[in-house]
N, C-alpha and C positions, 0 to 999 in steps of 0.2 A: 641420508636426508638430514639436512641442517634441521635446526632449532626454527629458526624464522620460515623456513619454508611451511613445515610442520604447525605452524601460529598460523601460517596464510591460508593453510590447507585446512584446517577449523573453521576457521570464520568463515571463509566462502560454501561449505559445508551449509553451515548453520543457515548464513545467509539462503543460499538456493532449497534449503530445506522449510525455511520458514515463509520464502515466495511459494512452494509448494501449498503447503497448508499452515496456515496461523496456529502457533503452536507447536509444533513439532520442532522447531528451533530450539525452543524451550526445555524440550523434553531432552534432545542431544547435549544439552549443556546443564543435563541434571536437577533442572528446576521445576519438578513433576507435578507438585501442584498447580503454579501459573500454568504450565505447559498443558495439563489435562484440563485445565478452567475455561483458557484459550480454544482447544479443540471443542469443546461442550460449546462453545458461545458460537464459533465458526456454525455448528451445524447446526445449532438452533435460528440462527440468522437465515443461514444456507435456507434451513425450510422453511422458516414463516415468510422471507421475501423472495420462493420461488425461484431462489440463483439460478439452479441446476438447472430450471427449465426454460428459463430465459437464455440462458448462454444457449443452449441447442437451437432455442428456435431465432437468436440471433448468429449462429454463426449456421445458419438454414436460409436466411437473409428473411427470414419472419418478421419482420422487425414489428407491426402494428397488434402481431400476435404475442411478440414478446410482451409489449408494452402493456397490454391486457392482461396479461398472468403479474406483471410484475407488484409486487407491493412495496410501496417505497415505503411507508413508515418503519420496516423492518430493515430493508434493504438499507437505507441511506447511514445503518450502521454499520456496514460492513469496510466504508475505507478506509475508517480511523481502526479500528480492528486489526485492519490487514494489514496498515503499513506502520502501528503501533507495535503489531506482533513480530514484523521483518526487525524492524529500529531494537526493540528492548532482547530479543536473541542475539542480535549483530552485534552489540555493545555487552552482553553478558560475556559471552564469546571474546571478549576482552576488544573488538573492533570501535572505532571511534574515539577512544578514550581520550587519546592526546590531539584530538581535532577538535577544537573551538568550533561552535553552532555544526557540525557534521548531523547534526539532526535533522535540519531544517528543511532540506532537500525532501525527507520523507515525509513532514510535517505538512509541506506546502501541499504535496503532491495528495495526502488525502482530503487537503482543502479542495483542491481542484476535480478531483476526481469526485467528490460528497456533489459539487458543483455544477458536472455536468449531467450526474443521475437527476438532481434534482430538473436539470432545464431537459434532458433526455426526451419524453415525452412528445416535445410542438419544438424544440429548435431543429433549425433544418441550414444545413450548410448545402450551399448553392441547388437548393429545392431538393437534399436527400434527409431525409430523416434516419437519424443513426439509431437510434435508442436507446432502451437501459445501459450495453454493453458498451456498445463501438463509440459513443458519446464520451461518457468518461475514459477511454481508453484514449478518447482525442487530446483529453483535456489533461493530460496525467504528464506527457513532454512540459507543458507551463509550468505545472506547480513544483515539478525539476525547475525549469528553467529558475523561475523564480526563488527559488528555495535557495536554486547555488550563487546566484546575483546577490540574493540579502544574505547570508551567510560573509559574501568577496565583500560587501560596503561595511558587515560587519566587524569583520577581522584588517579591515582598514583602520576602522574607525578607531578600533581599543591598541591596533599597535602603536596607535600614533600619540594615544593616552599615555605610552608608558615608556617614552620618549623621555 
């Protein structure tokens, strides 16, 4: 097993480790306090905005029962959390380092995703109401998309600075 495979096979570790649960990323790359602070804050979130039991009774198609369990003033912490916890493991992990705005993609994506919990509730694509989950998980491809678009206008813009 080469050296660079070995770097690859880390970070994608870390990475799906820390899509798993916020924080455990952390913990694989040594960093136990963030990494134990992260998991504390994940299940304090997890129970005051009723994640657990919205996911079930949204992927139950419960969706107006979800909606009624859900607590957004807790909830609406959870995306920056989640893909703050993905970004800051994956880059520990030594991922990203030599990529210009390689953040941005995860940054966008909790804007988007904070975005559709928030409208979750009464927006309805073509008369379906999605809810707390399925909403932001629609919205979560944009703030990628968006993310890698300003990121490409970005890395346009400064190569052409140093020109």
């Amino acid at each position: 097993m080469g050296i660079g495979y070995s770097e690859k096979s880390k970070k994608l570790e870390v990475l799906l480790w820390s899509i798993a649960l916020p924080g455990f990323g952390q913990l694989l790359n040594g960093k136990y306090v963030k990494g134990i602070f992260l998991v504390i804050l994940e299940i304090l979130v997890n129970i005051m905005g009723n994640f657990n039991k919205i996911i079930i009774l949204s992927f139950n198609f419960k969706i107006e029962e979800a909606i009624a369990e859900t607590n957004y003033l807790w909830l609406m912490f959870y995306p920056c959390l989640y893909f703050f916890s993905i970004w800051d493991a994956y880059k520990d992990a030594g991922g990203g380092m030599d990529k210009p705005f390689a953040y941005l993609p995860l940054v966008f994506s909790a804007y988007f995703v904070t975005t559709g919990l928030i409208f979750s509730s009464e927006f309805t694509i073509f008369g379906y109401l999605f809810g707390p989950i399925w909403l932001p998980i629609l919205f979560l491809p944009i703030g990628l998309g968006i993310g890698v678009v300003l990121r490409r206008v970005l890395l346009k813009k400064y190569s052409k600075e140093t020109i």
